[in-house]
KOLLUM-878920 format. One line per field, with one value per residue: y, x, z of N, C-alpha, C in turn; residue number from 1; residue in one letter. Coordinates in steps of 0.001 Angstrom, whole numbers, plus 500000, padded with zeros to 6 digits. Layout:
BEGIN
ny: c(Y ...) .
nx: c(X ...) .
nz: c(Z ...) .
cay: c(Y ...) .
cax: c(X ...) .
caz: c(Z ...) .
cy: c(Y ...) .
cx: c(X ...) .
cz: c(Z ...) .
n: c(NUM ...) .
res: c(A ...) .
//
This chain:
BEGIN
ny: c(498825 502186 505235 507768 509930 511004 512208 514542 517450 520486 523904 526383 528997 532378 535090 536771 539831 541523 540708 541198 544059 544854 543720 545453 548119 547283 547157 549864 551521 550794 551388 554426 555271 554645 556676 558493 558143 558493 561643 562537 562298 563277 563163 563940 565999 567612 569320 572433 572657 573673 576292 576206 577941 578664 578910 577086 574732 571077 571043) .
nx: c(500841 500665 502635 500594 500923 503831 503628 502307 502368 503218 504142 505297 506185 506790 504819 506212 508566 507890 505247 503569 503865 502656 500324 499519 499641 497312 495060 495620 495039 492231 491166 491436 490360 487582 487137 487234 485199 482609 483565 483375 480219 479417 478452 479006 478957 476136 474284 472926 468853 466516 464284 461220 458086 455172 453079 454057 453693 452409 448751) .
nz: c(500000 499255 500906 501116 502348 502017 499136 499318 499961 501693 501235 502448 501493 501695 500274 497811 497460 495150 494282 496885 496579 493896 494633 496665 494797 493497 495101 495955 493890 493449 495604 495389 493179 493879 495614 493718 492498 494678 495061 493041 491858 494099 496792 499310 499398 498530 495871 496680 497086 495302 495904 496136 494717 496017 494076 492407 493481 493181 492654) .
cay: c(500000 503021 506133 509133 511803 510992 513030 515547 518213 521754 524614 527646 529683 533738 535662 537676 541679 541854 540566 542184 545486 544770 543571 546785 549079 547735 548001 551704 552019 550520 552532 555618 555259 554629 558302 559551 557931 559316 562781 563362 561570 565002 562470 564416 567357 567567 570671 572588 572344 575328 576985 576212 579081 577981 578820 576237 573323 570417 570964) .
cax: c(500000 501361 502038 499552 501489 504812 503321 501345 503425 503073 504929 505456 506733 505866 504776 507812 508103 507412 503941 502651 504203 501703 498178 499349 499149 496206 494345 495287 494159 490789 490874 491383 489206 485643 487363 487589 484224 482199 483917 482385 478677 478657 477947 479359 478582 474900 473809 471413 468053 466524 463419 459914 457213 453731 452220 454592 453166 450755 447070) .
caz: c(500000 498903 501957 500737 503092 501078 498684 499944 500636 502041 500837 503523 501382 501785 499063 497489 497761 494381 494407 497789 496273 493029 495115 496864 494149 492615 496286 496006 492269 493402 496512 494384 491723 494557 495807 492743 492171 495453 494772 491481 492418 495082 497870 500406 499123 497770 496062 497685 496381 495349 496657 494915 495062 496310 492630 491466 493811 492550 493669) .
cy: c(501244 504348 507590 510082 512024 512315 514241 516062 520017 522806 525994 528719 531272 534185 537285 539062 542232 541789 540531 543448 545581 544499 544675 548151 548842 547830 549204 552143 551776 551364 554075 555970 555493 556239 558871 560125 559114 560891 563281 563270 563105 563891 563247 565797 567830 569259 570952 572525 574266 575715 576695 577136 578379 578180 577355 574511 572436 570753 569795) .
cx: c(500890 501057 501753 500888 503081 504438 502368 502069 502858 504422 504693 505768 505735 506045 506199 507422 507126 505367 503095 502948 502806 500545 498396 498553 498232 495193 494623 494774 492297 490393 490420 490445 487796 486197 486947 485990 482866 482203 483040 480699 478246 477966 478505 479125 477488 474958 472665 470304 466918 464725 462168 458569 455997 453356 453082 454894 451940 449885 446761) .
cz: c(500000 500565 500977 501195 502505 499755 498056 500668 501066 501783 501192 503004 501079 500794 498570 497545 496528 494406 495507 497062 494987 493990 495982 496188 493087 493755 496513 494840 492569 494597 495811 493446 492339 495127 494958 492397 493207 495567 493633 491016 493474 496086 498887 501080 498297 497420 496660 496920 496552 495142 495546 495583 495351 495275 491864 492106 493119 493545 494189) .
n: c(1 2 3 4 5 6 7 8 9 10 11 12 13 14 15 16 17 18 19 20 21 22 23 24 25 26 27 28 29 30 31 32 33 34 35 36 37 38 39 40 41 42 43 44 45 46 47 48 49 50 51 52 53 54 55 56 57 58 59) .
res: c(X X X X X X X X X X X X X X X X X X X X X X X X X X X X X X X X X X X X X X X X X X X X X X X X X X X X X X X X X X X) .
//
C-alpha cells in the first residue's frame, strides 16, 4: 500500500516583495478610483436644492 502523506506536501513559502508590492498598488488604484468615484457623484457634498414658490406646487 502506497504512503499518501509521502506526497502531499506543504509549501510555507511567503509571498515575494514583488507581488505584495503589486496587490498593493492595485488596492490603492481601486481605493482611488471609489474616491475619485464618490467625489464626482457630490455624495458628500449635495447641492442645495433650490426653493419652489407655492404657485409652482401640485394641487
Amino acid at each position: 500500500m502506497s504512503n499518501i502523506g509521502e506526497f502531499h506536501q506543504h509549501i510555507d513559502e511567503a509571498p515575494d516583495k514583488k507581488s505584495r508590492t503589486i496587490v498593493a498598488v492595485i488596492i490603492a488604484i481601486a481605493i482611488a478610483g471609489f474616491g475619485v468615484y464618490v467625489y464626482e457623484s457630490g455624495i458628500w457634498n449635495p447641492q442645495p436644492h433650490q426653493p419652489v414658490e407655492d404657485s409652482q406646487l401640485p394641487h
